[in-house]
N, C-alpha and C positions, 0 to 999 in steps of 0.2 A: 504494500500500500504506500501510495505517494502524496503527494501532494496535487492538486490541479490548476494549471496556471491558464488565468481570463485575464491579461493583459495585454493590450495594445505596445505596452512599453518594456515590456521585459526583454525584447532585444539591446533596449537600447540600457538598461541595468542590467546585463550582462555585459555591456561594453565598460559601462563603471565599475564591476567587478574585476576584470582583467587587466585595467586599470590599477586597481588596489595593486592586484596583486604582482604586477609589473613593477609599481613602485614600491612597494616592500622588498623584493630582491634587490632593486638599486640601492636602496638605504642600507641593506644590508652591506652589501659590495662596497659601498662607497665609508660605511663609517671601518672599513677597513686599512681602505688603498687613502682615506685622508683621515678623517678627527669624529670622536662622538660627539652628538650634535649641544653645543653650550650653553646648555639650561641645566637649571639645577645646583648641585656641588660641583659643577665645570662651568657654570654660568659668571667665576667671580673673572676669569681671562677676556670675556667678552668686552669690547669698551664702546662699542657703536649705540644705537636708541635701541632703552629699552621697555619694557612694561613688567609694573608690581607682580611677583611672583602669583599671588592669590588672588589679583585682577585679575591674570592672565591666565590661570586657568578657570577660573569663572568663567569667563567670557567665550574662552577658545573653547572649552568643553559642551558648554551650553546648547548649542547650536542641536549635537546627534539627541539630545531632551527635547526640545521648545521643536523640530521640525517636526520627528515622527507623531505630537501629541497632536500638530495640526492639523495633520492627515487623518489622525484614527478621528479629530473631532468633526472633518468634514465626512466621514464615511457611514457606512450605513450601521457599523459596528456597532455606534454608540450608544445604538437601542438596543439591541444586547447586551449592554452593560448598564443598561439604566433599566432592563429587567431582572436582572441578575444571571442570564443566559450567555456566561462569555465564552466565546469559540477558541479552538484553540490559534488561530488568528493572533486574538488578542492576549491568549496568555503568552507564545514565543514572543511577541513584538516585549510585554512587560516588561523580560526579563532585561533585554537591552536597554528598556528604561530605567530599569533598578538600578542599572550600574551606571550609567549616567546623570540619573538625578543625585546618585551619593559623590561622585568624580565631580560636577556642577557645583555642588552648592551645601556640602557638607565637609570633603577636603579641602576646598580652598582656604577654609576655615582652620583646619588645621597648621597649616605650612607657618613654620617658623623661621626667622631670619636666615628667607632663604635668596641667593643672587637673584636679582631682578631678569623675567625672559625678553633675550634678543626680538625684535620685532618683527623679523622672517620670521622666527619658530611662532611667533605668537600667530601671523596671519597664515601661515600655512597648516598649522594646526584649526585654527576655526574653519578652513576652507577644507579641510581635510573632513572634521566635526559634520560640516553643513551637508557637505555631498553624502558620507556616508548616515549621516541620518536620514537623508532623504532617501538612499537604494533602501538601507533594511526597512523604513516606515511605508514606503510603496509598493512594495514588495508583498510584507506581510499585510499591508490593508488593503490593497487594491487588486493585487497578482495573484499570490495561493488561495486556493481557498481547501483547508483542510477540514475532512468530515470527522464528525465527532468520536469517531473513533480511535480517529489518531492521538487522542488521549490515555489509548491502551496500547499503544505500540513500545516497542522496544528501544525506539529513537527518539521517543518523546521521556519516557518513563527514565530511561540515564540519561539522557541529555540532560532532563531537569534536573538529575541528583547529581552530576557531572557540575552543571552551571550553581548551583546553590552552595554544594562546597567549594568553588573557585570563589567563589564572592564572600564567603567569609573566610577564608584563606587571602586571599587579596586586600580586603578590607582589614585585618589585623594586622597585615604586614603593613600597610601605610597606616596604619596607628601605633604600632610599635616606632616606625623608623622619625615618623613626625615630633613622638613627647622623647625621644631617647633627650634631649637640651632640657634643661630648668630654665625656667626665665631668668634671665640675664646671660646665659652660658651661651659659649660660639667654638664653633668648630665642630669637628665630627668625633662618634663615639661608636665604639660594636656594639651593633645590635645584638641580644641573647634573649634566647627561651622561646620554646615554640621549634616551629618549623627552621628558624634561624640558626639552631646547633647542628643543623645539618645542609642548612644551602643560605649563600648570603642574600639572596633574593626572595625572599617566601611569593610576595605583593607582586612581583613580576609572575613566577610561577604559577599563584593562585589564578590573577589574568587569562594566561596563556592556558587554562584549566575552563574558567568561563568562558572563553570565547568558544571554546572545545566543545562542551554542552551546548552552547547553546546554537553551533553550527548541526551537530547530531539532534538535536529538537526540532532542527526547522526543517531540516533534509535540503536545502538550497544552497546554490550556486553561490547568493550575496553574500549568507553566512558563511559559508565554506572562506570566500575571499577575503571577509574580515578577518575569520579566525588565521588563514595563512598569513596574512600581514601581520598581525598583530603577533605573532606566534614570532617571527624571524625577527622584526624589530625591535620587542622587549626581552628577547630571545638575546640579540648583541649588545644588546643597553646591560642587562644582567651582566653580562661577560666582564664589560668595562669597568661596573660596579666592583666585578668578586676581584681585579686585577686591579683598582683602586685599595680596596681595603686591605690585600699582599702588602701594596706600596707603602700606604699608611703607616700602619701598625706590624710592631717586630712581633706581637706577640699573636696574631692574629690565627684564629685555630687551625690548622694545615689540614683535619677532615672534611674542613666544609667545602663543598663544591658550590659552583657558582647558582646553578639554576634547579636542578634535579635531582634530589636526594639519591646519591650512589653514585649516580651517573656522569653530568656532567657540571 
């Protein structure tokens, strides 16, 4: 059992998928053969225009939230959900909301004296945001239309438990790494306890876990592209991380791998 696609536009969001996923290999290649991209704790080398770390993901994040909500509110969905009949439509689109609306406007809230982002990463990031919330919300409201039984499927039923453990795996690891500072305190510190005593990235991991689910839930192309993008790019951003905190710290635990408990 699949999904059934009634879109006019779905050629044309499977060219934005190929897309993704074109440009994820390049960023991959490229933060190799040049520099990881300088935002963040490599944000402080940047000297060109920039934008407040916590503006800048508000704003830049915002966009994959606030598009697909406008979609499902112009669709016919929303009488399904103002009976309480939601399809599974509306629950895969959710789950991309969940993790947007906390990325939006609950971590920005968190970030603490952290370098202010360059103004490429910041517009490229919201154009990034905008388009991709537009494939996954047109997609899921306008294109599948999945029968109610794909709530008993095998793709739906791990995808969810696959996507709900990433998202709190993900969400603990950027609350540990965010309060690891006391107010006043500056510089970096090891992260410990949890998933941390065994990979220095948990929050990247967990990610790369949610998008996982939540590409096997939807059974689609878009998700598929999101989750390969986002798999290779937080995939080498991890790497830079576990090979930052080598550099750091003498003392730094020599079990921990970068991304993958064992592995890598």
């Amino acid at each position: 059992m699949s999904p059934s696609n009634l879109c006019v536009n779905e050629d044309k969001l499977n060219i934005f998928a190929w897309l993704m996923i074109v440009l994820g290999v390049s960023t991959f290649i490229s933060s190799f053969y040049y520099n990881v991209a300088l935002y963040g704790r490599y944000g402080s080398t940047y000297n060109g225009i920039s934008v407040n770390a916590s503006v800048a993901w508000l704003l830049q994040e915002a966009p994959a939230f606030i598009v697909p909500v406008l979609l499902l509110c112009m669709s016919d969905d929303k009488k399904e959900i103002a009976t309480l009949q939601v399809s599974p439509n509306v629950v895969i689109l959710s789950m991309f909301l969940l993790h947007y609306f906390r990325r939006s406007f609950i971590y920005p809230f968190w970030i603490k004296n952290t370098a202010p982002s360059p103004i490429t990463i910041f517009i490229s990031s919201f154009v990034f945001c905008a388009c991709n919330g537009y494939m996954q919300g047109e997609y899921h409201v306008h294109c599948a239309r999945y029968h109610e039984e794909w709530f008993y499927t095998y793709q739906f039923v791990l995808g969810s438990l696959l996507f709900f453990v990433g998202f709190v795996i993900n969400t603990y690891g950027d609350y540990v790494v965010t309060h690891l500072r006391k107010p006043g305190e500056t510089g970096h510190k090891i992260p410990r306890g949890g998933l941390f005593e065994y990979i220095s990235c948990p929050n990247f991991f967990g990610e790369i876990v949610e998008w996982g689910g939540y590409a096997l839930a939807s059974s689609s192309f878009v998700a598929f592209a999101f989750f390969f993008n986002s798999a290779i790019v937080v995939g080498a951003r991890a790497l830079y991380h576990h090979s930052f905190y080598y550099k750091k710290f003498e003392d730094y635990p020599k079990n921990r791998k970068a991304l993958i408990p064992f592995i890598l």
